[in-house]
N, C-alpha and C positions, 0 to 999 in steps of 0.2 A: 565500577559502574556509577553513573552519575543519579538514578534514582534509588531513593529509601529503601524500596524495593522492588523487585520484580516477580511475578507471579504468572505461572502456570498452569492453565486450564483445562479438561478435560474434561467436557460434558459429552458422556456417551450413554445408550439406550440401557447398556447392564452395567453401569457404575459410573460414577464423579470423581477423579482426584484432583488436589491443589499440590502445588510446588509453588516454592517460594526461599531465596534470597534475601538475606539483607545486610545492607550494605558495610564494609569491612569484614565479611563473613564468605567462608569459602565452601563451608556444607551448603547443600540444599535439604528442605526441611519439606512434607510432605503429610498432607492430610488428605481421608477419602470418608465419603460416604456410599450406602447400600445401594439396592437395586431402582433408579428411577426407566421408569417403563412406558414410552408415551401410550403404547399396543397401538391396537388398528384403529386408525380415523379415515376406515375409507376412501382416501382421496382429497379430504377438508383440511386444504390448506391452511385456514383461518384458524382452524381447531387446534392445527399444530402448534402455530406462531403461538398460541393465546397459551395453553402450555409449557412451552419452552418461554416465553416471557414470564409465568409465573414465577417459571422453577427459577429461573437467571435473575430475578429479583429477591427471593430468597435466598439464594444463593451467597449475593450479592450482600444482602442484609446482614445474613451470618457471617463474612468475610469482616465486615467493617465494625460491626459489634461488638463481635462476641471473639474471633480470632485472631485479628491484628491490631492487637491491644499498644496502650504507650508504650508499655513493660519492651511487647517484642520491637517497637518502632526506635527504641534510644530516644524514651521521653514524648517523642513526638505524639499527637494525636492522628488517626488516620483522616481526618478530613486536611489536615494539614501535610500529609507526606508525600512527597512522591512518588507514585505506584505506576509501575506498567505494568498491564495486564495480557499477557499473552493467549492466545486461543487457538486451538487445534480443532482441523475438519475431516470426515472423511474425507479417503481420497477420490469415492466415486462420486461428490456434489460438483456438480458445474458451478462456474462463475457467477451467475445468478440465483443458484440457492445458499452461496459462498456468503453473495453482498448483501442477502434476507438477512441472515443470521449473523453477520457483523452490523447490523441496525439494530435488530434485537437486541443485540448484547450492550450497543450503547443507548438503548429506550431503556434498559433495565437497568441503569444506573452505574453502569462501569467506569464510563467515559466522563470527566467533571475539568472543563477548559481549565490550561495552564499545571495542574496538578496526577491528575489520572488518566491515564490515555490506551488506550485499545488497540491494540495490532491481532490481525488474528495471519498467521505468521509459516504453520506450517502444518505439512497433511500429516496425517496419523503414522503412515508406514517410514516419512522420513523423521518425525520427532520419537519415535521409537527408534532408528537407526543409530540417530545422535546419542540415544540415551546408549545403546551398547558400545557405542565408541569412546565416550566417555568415562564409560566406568568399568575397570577391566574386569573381566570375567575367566579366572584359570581354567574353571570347565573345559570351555573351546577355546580356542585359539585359528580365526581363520581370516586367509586374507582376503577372500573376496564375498561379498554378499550380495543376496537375492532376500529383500525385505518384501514380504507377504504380511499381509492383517486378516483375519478372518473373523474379529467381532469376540462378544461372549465371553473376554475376558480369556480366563487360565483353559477356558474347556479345551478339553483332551480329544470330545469328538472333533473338533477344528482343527485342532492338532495335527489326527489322524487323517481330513480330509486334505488338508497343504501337503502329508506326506505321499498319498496319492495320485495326487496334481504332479507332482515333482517326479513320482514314477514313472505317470505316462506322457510324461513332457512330450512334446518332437524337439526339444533342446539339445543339441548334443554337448553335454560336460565331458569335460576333460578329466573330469578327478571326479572320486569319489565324493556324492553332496548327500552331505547329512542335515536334517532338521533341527533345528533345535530353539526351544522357547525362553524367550528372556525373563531376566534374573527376575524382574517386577512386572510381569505380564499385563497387571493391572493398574501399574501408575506410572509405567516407563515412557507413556504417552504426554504426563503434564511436566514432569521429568524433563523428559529430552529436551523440551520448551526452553525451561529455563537455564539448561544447559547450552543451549546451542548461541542461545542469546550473551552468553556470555565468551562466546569464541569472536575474536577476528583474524583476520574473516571467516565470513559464516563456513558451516561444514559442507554445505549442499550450495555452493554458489551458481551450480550449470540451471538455471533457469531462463526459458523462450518466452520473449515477449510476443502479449497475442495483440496486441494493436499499435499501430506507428504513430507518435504523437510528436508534434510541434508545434515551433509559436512564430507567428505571423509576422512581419515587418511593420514597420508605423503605415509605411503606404497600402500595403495592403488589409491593413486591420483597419485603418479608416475607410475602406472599401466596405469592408464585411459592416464596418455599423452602419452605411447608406446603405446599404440593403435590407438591414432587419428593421425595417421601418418604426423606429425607434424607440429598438429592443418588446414590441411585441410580438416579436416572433421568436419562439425560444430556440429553437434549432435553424439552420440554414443550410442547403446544400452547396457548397465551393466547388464552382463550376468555370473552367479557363476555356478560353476558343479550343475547338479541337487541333491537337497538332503542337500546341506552345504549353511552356509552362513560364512562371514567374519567376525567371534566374534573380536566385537571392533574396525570393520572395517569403521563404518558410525557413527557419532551420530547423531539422528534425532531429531528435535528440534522442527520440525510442523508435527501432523499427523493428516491425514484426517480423518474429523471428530470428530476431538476433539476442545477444546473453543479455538479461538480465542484471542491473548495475549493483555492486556488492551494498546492499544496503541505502542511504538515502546520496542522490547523485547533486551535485550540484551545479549549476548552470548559470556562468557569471552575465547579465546582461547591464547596459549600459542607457539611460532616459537623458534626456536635451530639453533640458527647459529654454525661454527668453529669458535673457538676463532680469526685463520686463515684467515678467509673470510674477504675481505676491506667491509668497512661500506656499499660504494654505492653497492655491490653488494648484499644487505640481502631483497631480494625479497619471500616472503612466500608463497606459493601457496595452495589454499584449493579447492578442487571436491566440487562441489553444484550437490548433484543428487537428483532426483523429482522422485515420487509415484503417482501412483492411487488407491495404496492399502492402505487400513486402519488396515489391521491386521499385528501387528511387526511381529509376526513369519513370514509372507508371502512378507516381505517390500523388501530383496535384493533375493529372489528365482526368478528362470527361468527369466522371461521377464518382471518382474515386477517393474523396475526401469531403471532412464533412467541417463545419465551423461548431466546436463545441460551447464554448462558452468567449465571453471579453473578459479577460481577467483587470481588476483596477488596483492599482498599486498606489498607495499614498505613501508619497517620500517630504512630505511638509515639514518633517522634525528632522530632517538632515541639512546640516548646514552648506552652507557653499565652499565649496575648496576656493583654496586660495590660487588667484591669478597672480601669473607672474612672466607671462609671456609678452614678447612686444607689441601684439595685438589689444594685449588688453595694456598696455600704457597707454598706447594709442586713441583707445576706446575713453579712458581717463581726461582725455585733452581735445572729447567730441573730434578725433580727427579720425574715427573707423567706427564702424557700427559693433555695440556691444557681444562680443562672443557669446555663446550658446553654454549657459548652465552644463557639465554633465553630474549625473549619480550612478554610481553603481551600486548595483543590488545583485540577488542570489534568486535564482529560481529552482525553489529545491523539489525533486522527484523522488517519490519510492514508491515501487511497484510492488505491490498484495499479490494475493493469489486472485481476489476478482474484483479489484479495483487499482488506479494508479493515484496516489494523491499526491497533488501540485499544491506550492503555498510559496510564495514570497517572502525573503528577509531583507531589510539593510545589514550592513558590512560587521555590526554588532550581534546579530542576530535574532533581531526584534523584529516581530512580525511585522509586514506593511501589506497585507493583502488576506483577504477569504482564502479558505482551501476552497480546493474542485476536487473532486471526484470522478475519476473517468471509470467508465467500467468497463470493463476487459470483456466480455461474453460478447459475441457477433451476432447481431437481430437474424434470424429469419431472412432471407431472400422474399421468401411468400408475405413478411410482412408489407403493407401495403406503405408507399412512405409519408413521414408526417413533417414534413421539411418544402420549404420552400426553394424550386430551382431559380437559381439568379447567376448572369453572368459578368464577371470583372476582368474589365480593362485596365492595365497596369502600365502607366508609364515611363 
């Protein structure tokens, strides 16, 4: 693995465990603490957050302090090492209470650009899966599984209640199905994390994209920015005559509903400068627009796409490839107009459990662009919308 270490989280309402890695090392190492208990906040979402931000900076405090010392780092200090932090959710949070609490977790100090970085990566019942896949258990031996979580840790009444579930299933098994509870009931959750993170590919790769995203063409992204009257509008809705759509105007890279790409996907695209243009000024600009539609035919029709953000790529520290065609001899002896600059760059994607993050590289792997964040969770129908309708003409 290419970070110091990686680390495994588990903040759950009856306990906390850490797992952790470090690098040349093939154990996983493992720390927990007692019972943290948010109990009833009636409804006061603010009360939560303000909580789980406490504890996640404590947390956090203890982690860097007091736990991952130079001793366990080989030397290193922890504000100095590479740390991933992986994070586990229930499975019942939606996508938006997903993306709360992946903020949370980098407001509370997790996340530190270039060095420490945040994934929150996998639900409860699949990072406990991984963890018994992983680590064999002579007890049972079985080939096929139905992972169930019921909270509460090791408790027996849970136990008892999944084995009645499975009784009065309407499931019809084939085989006799027995229950049974894992070897670390109570930290096979931060566990599994850092196990799974170390498989490729991952162990659970069949994951469904929940929204279709792509990036715009030059002509049609310089459309989208004469519409947002310039960029005071933060959203836009992308609206085609009815009937037509912009052949070769988008290419969509994620559609809804389709698998999930194994981990971070990458997307070669290619910017045209003037030969003309001063270096500092070769900024590239790409439309990122988002769907809820899962049929291509139907992806840029009527109301069915939205303009999310203009992504800006600065490629100013990449040099110019060397010309060597007859065009540009030509161009050499003013007897052809000077060829068009190209760069190529990387638009790299990886899709969360409630968000997709986009970010640009050059060919090195040095960033030349902001992340975006798309969120994955679908508004409301009944939300009223906050977008401006406009319509483009494409040549």
């Amino acid at each position: 693995m290419a970070e110091d270490l990686v680390v495994g989280i588990d903040v759950g309402m009856s306990g906390t465990g850490v797992a952790y890695r470090r690098k040349g090392h093939a154990e996983v190492n493992i720390l927990e603490w007692g019972i943290v208990d948010l109990g009833e906040v009636d409804g006061d979402n603010g009360q939560v957050k303000s909580l789980y931000r406490d504890f996640l900076t404590s947390l956090y405090g203890e982690l860097s302090t007091k736990r991952f010392t130079p001793a366990l780092l080989g030397g290193k200090n922890f504000e100095e090492a590479e740390v991933l932090f992986l994070f586990s959710v229930p499975a019942i949070w939606d996508p938006a209470v997903v993306r709360d609490f992946t903020q949370l977790v980098r407001d509370s100090g997790f996340e530190r650009v270039g060095l420490h970085s945040v994934r929150v990566t996998m639900m409860e019942p699949q990072a406990v899966a991984a963890y018994e896949i992983c680590v064999p258990n002579l007890d049972y031996q079985l080939k096929d599984y139905i992972v169930l979580t019921g909270g509460l840790g090791s408790s027996r009444y849970v136990l008892g209640k999944i084995e009645d579930f499975i009784g009065e299933s309407q499931i019809n098994f084939t085989a006799k199905t027995k229950v049974v509870m894992s070897a670390a009931p109570r930290l096979s959750v931060c566990m599994g994390l850092v196990y799974n993170a170390g498989r490729n590919p991952e162990l659970f790769p069949r994951r469904f994209n929940r929204v279709s995203v792509g990036v715009a063409s030059q002509s049609l992204t310089g459309a989208i920015k004469k519409t947002r009257l310039r960029d005071l509008i933060k959203r836009a809705l992308l609206r085609f005559p009815k009937g037509e759509k912009p052949e070769g105007g988008v290419e969509w890279f994620l559609i809804k509903g389709g698998l999930v790409p194994d981990r971070v996907a990458v997307h070669e695209q290619t910017a045209y400068f003037s030969a003309d243009l001063p270096s500092d000024k070769r900024i590239w600009e790409l439309g990122i627009l988002t769907s809820f539609e899962s049929d291509i035919e139907r992806l840029t029709l009527e109301d069915n796409c939205r303009v999310h953000s203009v992504l800006k790529v600065k490629l100013s520290h990449i040099g110019e490839p060397e010309q060597t065609g007859a065009r540009d001899a030509l161009s050499r002896l003013h007897l052809a107009r000077k060829p068009k600059i190209q760069i190529k760059f990387d638009l790299r994607v990886e899709v969360g459990l409630a968000t997709v993050e986009i970010q640009c590289t050059d060919k090195k792997m040095s960033i030349c662009s902001k992340p975006i964040s798309i969120e994955t969770g679908q508004a409301s129908e009944s939300q009223p919308p906050i977008c401006q309708h406009v319509v483009h003409e494409l040549s």
